[in-house]
N, C-alpha and C positions, 0 to 999 in steps of 0.2 A: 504494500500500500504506500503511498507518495506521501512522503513527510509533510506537515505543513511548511508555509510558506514566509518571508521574512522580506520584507521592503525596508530597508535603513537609509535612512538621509540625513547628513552634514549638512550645515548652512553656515554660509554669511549672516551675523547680526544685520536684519532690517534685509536682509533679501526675501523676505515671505517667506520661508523654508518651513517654521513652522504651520502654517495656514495651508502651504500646499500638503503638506505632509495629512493634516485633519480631512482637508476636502475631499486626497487621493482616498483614507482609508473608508471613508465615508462612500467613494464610490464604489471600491472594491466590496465594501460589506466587512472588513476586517477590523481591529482590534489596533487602537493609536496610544501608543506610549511617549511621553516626553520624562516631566517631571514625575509623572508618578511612578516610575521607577524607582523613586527614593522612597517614596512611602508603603511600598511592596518589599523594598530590602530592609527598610527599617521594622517592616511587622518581622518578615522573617527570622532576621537576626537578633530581633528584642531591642533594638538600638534605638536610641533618642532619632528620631528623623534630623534632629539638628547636626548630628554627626555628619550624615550623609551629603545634605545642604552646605555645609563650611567645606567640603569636600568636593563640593559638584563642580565635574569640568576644570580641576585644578591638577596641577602636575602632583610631583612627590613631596609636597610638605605633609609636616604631621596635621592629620586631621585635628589636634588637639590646639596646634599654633605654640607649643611648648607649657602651656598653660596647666595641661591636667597632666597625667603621666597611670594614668590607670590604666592597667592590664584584663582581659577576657578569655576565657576558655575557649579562643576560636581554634582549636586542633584539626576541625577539618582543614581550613586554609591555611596549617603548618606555620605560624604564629601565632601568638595570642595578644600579641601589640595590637592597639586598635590605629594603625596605622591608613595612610591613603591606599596604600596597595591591599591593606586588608578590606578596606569600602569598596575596592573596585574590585575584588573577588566576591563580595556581596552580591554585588551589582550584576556583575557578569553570570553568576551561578541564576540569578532571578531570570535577567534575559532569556537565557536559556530552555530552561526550564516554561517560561511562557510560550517561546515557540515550539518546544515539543506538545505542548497542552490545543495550541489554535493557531491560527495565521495572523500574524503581526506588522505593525510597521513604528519600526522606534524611530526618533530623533536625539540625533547625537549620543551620547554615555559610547561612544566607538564603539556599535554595536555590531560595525560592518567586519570588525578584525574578532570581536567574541564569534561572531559567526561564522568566522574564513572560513571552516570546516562542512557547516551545512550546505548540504547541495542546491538548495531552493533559496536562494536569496538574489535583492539585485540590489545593490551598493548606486547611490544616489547624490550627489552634491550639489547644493542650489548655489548660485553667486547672483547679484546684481550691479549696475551703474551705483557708482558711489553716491549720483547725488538723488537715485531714487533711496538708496538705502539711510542719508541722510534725511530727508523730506519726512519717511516711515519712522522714523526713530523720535523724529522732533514733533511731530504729530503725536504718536504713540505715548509718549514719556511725558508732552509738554515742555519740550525744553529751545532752547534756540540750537540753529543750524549748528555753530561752535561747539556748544557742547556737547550734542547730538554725534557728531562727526568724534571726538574723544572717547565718549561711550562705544562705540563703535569700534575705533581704535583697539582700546583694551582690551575687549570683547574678544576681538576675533585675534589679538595676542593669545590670550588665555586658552583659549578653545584650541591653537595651533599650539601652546605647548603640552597640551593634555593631551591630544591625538598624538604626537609624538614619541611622546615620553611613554606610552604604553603602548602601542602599533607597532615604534620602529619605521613609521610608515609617513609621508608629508602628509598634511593636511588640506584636503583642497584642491593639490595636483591630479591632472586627468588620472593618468595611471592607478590611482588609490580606488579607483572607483569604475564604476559601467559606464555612467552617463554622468556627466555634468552639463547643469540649464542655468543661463543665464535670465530672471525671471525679466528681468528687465526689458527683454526681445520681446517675451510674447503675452507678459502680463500673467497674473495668478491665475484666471479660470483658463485659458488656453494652455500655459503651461502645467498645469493638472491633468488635463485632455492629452496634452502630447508625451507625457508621462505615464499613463495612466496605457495608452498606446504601445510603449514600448515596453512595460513590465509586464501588459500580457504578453506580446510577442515572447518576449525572452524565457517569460513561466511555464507557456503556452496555454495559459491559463484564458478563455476563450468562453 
């Protein structure tokens, strides 16, 4: 019987990645994880959700910031430090485990490299024109263009050194991925459409 299925997408902050990512799973009929994979690893694990949160999308520092220094019986992940590589074996066991259970589509938590192994998956990255992803942010946020453009900044620093730091992999670069859309071309509902187009091809999910 055919495993189920895995759509994962990267984004640019302010390039709609997450809106295309709702719409597509929404056409598909499938199952949309973003954030709540934090409060899925945090039931599982018992762990404050805040843990997971000071941790989301950040490299190797201690999820704790040097602050706490308390220890946990995590023996299944072969430390018991509550470390950021321990959050992301959290993380990555939940992922998991939901795509064995239904057909999913996460955003970001690199859910494209937890999955390199599954057969049924199609690896996704959105980008947009800087100054649409400016406009979206300053809108979104209420902030002015400057700051907006900072936010943004940081943003997609952070997320590239997360993706890296555990992939081994660039962030962003075609190669990393099936398809990268730049939404900026064809707009959100069109590029959902033409998204939506090419992972069934590729699924043959029809």
């Amino acid at each position: 019987m055919q495993k189920h299925y895995a759509i994962n997408i990267g984004r640019q902050l302010g390039s709609g990645g997450r809106e295309i990512g709702e719409k597509l799973a929404s056409r598909l009929g499938i199952a949309f994880y973003d954030k709540e994979i934090i409060t899925l690893a945090a039931k599982q694990s018992g762990l404050c959700s805040e843990f997971f949160e000071r941790a989301d999308e950040r490299a190797h520092l201690s999820a704790m910031r040097g602050i706490l220094h308390y220890r946990f019986p995590f023996t299944q992940y072969g430390d018991n430090c509550l470390s950021n590589e321990t959050l992301f074996q959290i993380q990555s066991d939940v992922i998991r485990e939901l795509v064995d259970d239904h057909n999913c589509l996460f955003v970001g938590r690199c859910a494209d490299y937890i999955l390199r192994n599954h057969p049924f998956c199609v690896n996704i990255f959105i980008s947009a024109n800087r100054e649409d992803r400016v406009k979206r942010i300053a809108e979104k946020m209420n902030v002015n263009p400057a700051n907006a453009a900072d936010i943004i900044e940081r943003a997609d620093k952070k997320r590239a050194e997360y993706y890296n730091y555990y992939t081994n992999k660039t962030w962003g670069t075609a190669d990393s991925y099936h398809l990268c859309v730049n939404s900026s071309v064809l707009g959100i509902e069109r590029s959902v459409e033409f998204i939506d187009t090419f992972v069934r091809a590729k699924l043959q999910i029809f």
